[in-house]
C-alpha positions as CSV (number, residue, x, y, z in Angstrom):
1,X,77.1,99.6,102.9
2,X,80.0,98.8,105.3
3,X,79.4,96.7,108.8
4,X,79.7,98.3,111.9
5,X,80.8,94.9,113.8
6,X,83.7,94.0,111.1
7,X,87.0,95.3,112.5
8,X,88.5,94.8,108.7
9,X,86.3,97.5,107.6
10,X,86.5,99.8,110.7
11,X,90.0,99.9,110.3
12,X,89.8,100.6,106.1
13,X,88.0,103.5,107.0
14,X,89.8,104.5,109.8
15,X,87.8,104.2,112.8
16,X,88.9,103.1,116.4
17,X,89.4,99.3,116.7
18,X,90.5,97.1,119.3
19,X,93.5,95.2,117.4
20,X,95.0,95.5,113.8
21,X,92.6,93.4,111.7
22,X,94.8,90.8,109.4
23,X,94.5,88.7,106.4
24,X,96.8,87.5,104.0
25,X,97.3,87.7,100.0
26,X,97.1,84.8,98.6
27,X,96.0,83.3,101.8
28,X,93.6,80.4,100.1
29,X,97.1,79.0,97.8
30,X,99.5,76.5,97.3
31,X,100.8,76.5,101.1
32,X,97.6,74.5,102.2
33,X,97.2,71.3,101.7
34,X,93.7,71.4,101.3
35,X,94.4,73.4,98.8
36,X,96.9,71.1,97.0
37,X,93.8,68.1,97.3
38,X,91.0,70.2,95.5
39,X,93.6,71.5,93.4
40,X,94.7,67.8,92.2
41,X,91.7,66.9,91.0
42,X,89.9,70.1,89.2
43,X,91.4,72.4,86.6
44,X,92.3,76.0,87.7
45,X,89.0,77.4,85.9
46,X,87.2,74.9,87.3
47,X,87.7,76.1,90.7
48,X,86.9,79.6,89.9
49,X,83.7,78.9,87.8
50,X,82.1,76.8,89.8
51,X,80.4,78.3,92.4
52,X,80.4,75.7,95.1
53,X,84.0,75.3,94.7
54,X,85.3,78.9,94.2
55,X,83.3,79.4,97.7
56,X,84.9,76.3,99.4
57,X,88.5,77.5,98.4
58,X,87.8,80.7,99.2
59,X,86.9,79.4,102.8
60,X,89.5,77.6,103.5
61,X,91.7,79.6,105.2
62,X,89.2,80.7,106.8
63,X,88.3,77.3,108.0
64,X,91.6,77.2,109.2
65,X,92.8,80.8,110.6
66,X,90.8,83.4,113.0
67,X,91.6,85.9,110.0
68,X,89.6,88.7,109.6
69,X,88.9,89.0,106.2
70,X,88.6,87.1,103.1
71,X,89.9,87.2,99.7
72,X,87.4,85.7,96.7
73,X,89.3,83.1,95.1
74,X,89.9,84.0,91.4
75,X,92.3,85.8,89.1
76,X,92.5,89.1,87.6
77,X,92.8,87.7,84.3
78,X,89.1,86.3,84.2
79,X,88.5,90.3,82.5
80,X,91.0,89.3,79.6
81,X,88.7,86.5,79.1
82,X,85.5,88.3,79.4
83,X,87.1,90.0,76.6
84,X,87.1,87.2,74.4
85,X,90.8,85.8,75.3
86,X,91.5,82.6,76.9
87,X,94.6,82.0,79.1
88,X,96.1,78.4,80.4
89,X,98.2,78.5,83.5
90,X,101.5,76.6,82.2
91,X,103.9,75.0,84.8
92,X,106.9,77.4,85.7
93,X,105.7,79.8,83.0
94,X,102.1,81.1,84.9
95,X,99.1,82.5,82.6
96,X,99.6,81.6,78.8
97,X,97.1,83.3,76.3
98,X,95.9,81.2,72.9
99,X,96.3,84.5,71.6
100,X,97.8,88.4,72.3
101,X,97.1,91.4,70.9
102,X,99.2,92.0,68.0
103,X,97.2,94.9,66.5
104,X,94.7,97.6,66.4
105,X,92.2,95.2,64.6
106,X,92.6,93.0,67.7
107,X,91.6,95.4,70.4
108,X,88.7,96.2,68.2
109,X,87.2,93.0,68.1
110,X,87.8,92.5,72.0
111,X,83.6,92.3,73.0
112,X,82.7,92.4,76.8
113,X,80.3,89.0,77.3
114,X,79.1,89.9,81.2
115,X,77.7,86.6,81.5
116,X,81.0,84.9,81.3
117,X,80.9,85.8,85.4
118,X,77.2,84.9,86.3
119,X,79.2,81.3,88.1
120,X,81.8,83.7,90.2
121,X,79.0,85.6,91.6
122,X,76.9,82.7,92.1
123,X,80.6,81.6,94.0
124,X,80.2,84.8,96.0
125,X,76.9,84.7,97.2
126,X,77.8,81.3,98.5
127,X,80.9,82.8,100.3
128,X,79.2,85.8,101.8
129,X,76.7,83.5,103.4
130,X,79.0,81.2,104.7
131,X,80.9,83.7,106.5
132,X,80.5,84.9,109.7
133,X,79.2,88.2,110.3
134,X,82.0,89.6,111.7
135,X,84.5,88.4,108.8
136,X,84.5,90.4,105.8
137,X,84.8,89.6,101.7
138,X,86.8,91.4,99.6
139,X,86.1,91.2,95.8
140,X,89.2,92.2,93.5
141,X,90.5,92.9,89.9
142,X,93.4,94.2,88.4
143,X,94.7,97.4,87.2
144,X,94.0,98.1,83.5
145,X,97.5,98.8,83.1
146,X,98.6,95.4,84.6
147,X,95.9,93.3,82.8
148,X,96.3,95.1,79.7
149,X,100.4,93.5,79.8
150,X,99.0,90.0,80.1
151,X,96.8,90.3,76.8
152,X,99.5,92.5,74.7
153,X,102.5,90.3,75.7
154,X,100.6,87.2,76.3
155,X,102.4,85.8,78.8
156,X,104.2,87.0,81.9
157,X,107.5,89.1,80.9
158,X,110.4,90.4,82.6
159,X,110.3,93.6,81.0
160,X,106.8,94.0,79.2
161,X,108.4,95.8,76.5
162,X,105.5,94.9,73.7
163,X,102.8,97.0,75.8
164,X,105.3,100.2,75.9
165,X,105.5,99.9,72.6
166,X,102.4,100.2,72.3
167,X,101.7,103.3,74.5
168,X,104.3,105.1,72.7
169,X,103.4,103.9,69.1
170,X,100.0,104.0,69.0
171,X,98.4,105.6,71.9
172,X,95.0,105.2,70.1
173,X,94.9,102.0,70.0
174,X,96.3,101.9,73.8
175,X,93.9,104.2,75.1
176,X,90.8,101.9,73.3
177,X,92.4,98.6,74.6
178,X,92.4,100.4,78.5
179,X,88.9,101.6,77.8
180,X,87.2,98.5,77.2
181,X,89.5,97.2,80.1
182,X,88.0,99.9,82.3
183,X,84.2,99.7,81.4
184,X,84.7,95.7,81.8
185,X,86.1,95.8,85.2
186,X,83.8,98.4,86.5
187,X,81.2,96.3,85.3
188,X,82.5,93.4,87.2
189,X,82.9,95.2,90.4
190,X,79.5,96.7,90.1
191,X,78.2,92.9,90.1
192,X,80.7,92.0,93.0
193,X,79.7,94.7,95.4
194,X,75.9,93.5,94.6
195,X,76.6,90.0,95.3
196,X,78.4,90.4,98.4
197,X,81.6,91.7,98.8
198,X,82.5,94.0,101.4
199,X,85.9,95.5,100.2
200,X,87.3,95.7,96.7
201,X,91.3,95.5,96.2
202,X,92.6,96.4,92.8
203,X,95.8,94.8,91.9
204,X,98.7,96.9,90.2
205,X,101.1,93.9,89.8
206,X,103.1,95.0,86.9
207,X,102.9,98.6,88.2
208,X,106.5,98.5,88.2
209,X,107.0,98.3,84.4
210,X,105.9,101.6,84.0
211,X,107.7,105.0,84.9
212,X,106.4,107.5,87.0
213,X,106.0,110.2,84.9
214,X,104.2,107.6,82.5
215,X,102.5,106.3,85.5
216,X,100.4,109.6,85.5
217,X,99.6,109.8,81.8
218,X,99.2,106.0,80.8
219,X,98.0,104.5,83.8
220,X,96.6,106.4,86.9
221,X,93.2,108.2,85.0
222,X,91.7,104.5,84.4
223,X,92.6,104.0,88.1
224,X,91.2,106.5,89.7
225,X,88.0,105.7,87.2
226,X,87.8,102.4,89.0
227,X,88.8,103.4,92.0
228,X,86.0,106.3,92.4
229,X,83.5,103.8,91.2
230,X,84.2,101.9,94.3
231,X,84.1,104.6,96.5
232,X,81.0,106.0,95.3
233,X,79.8,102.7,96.2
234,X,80.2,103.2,100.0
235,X,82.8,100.1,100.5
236,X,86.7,100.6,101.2
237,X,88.8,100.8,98.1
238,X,92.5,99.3,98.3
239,X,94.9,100.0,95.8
240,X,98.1,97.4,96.2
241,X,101.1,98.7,94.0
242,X,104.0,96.5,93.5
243,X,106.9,98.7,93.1
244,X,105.3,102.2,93.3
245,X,105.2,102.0,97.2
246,X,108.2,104.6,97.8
247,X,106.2,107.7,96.1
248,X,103.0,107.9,98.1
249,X,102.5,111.0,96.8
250,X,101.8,109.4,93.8
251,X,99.5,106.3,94.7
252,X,98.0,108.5,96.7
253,X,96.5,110.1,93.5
254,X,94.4,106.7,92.8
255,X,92.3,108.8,95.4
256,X,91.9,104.5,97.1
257,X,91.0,104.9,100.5
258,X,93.5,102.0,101.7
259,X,96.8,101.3,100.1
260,X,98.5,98.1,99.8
261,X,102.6,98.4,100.7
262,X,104.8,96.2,99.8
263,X,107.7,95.1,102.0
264,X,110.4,97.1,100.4
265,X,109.4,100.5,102.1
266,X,108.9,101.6,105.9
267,X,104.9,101.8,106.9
268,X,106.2,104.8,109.5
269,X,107.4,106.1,106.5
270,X,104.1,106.0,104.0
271,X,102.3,107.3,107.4
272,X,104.1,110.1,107.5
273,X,104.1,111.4,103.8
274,X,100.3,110.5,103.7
275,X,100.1,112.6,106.7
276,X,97.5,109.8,107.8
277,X,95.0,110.7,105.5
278,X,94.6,107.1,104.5
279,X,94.5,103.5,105.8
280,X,97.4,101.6,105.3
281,X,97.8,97.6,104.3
282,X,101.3,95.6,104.9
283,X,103.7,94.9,104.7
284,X,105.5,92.1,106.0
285,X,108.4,90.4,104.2
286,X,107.2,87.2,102.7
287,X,110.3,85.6,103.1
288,X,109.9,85.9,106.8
289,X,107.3,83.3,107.0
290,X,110.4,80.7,106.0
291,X,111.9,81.4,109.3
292,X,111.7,80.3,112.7
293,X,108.5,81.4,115.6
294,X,111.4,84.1,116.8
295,X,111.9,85.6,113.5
296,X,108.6,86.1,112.8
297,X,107.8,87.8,116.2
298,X,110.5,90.1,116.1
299,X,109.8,91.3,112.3
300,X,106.0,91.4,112.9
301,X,106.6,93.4,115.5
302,X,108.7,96.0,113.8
303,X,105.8,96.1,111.1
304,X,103.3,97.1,113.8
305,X,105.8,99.3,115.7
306,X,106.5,101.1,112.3
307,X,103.3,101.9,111.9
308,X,102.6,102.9,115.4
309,X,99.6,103.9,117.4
310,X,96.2,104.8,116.0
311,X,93.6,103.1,113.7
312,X,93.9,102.7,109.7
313,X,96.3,99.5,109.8
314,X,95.5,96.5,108.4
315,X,98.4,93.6,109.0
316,X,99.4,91.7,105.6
317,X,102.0,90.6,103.8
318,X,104.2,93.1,101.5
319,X,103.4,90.4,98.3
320,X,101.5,87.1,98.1
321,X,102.5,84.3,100.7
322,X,104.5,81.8,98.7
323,X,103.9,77.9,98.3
324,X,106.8,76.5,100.9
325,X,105.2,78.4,103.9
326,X,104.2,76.0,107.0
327,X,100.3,76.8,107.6
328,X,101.6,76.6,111.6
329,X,103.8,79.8,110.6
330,X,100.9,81.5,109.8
331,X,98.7,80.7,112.8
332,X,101.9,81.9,114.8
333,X,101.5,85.2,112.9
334,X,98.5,85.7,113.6
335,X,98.5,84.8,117.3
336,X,100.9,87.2,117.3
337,X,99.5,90.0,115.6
338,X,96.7,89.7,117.6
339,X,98.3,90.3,121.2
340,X,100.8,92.1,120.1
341,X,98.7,94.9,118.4
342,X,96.2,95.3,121.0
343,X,98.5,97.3,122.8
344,X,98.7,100.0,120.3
345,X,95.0,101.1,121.3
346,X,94.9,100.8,124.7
């Protein structure tokens, strides 16, 4: 059940706040460098697995920033390995499988071990206790769609062309390989939301290898699965779509009480055609985080102007903050988000 005294979740479900509540994707990463220390001397699993460690990355930026919210420190692809497939992140390549799905036989032998995230909720127990009251957590996973390109193509592509295949050749198969995708992730979230979490995003990363039309057949019913699984749960849903963000009619459908936007569209915009039925997340450029204290006041500005008065805003980058970003730009951001939002509910 949500907190009354966290302005994250007042605002995800619309209710009057003070100030536009902010955190950051990606904010415990590579731009920190205590980060770059812990990072240095464990392996990327090693961090998320172990539970006093996932819960001290997690809590760094927190450490750091008066954020509002954070983000558990993981990756989408831990459901891939629940599966029974094990990834490697490779330098300037990103998450490299042992093995992808090459065939039917494959998906069938895919077989959901839910212990393989007994140390991440151990990780999020930690976290949720360590926080302060007022702060929330928010658990995540990916989209079935998105996860399911990792394990067919096994490896990040430009196109994703082996999964469309797929979908097209042998929608059986597809359909089994997003079910057990679906049931595993629900799963997860069910154990998320019981350790702790407050909020649950669901990444749709590679949302922009599929059409639109396909987007409704192939992609949205697992969705909105997940999705009303977290709504039925009482706790704010988010639903970040890389590339879908100029059709809110359509994301709209994930029935996600909070969507993510990315930078490339206008807030004012996605207000309008959602006729402010839902809360909106974003969506300021990453890139502008490179630039000088003026550049960043100005453009956060026009974020917050953009999407004007009222509650149901929740300040955040349109895409994760990259590696080169000075950790003083993103105080400065959030000094500024802070005063200058106020004003929008006095």
């Amino acid at each position: 059940m949500h907190k009354d005294n966290q302005i994250f979740i007042e605002a995800c479900f619309m209710k009057p706040v003070k100030r536009t509540p902010i955190w950051i994707m990606r904010q415990a990463g590579r731009y920190l460098p205590e980060y770059r220390n812990i990072r240095s001397k464990n392996s990327f699993h090693e961090m998320m697995h172990t539970p006093d460690l996932m819960a001290e990355v997690t809590l760094l930026p927190m450490n750091r920033f008066d954020l509002d919210a954070s983000i558990m420190f993981s990756d989408i692809l831990v459901i891939p390995e629940s599966l029974g497939m094990k990834f490697e992140l490779v330098s300037k390549v990103g998450p490299v499988f042992k093995t992808s799905i090459s065939s039917s036989g494959d998906i069938e032998k895919l077989n959901f071990n839910h212990s393989y995230f007994k140390n991440i909720y151990s990780g999020i127990k930690i976290i949720r206790n360590s926080l302060d009251k007022t702060k929330s957590l928010i658990g995540f996973a990916g989209t079935p769609w998105t996860t399911a390109c990792y394990m067919v193509e096994g490896k990040p592509s430009k196109d994703y062309m082996k999964i469309r295949s797929l979908m097209y050749n042998d929608y059986e198969s597809f359909d089994l390989l997003m079910r057990k995708i679906t049931d595993a992730t629900i799963s997860y979230i069910r154990e998320q939301i019981n350790s702790g979490v407050d909020a649950v995003q669901i990444f749709d990363s590679n949302g922009v290898y599929i059409s639109k039309k396909n987007f409704i057949k192939y992609s949205l019913p697992y969705i909105k699965e997940i999705i009303n699984f977290i709504n039925s749960q009482n706790i704010p849903s988010i639903y970040y779509a890389k590339g879908l963000c100029d059709s809110p009619d359509l994301i709209m459908q994930t029935n996600s009480k909070v969507l993510g936007i990315d930078w490339s569209v206008e807030l004012s915009k996605v207000k309008s055609a959602t006729e402010g039925m839902v809360a909106l997340q974003g969506n300021l450029d990453p890139a502008i985080l490179l630039c000088p204290n003026n550049v960043i006041k100005s453009q956060t500005e026009k974020v917050l102007q953009s999407f004007g008065k009222g509650s149901g805003h929740i300040f955040n980058l349109g895409h994760g903050i990259t590696p080169n970003v000075r950790p003083e730009s993103v105080e400065y951001l959030i000094q500024q988000v802070r005063e200058m939002s106020s004003k929008n509910y006095e």
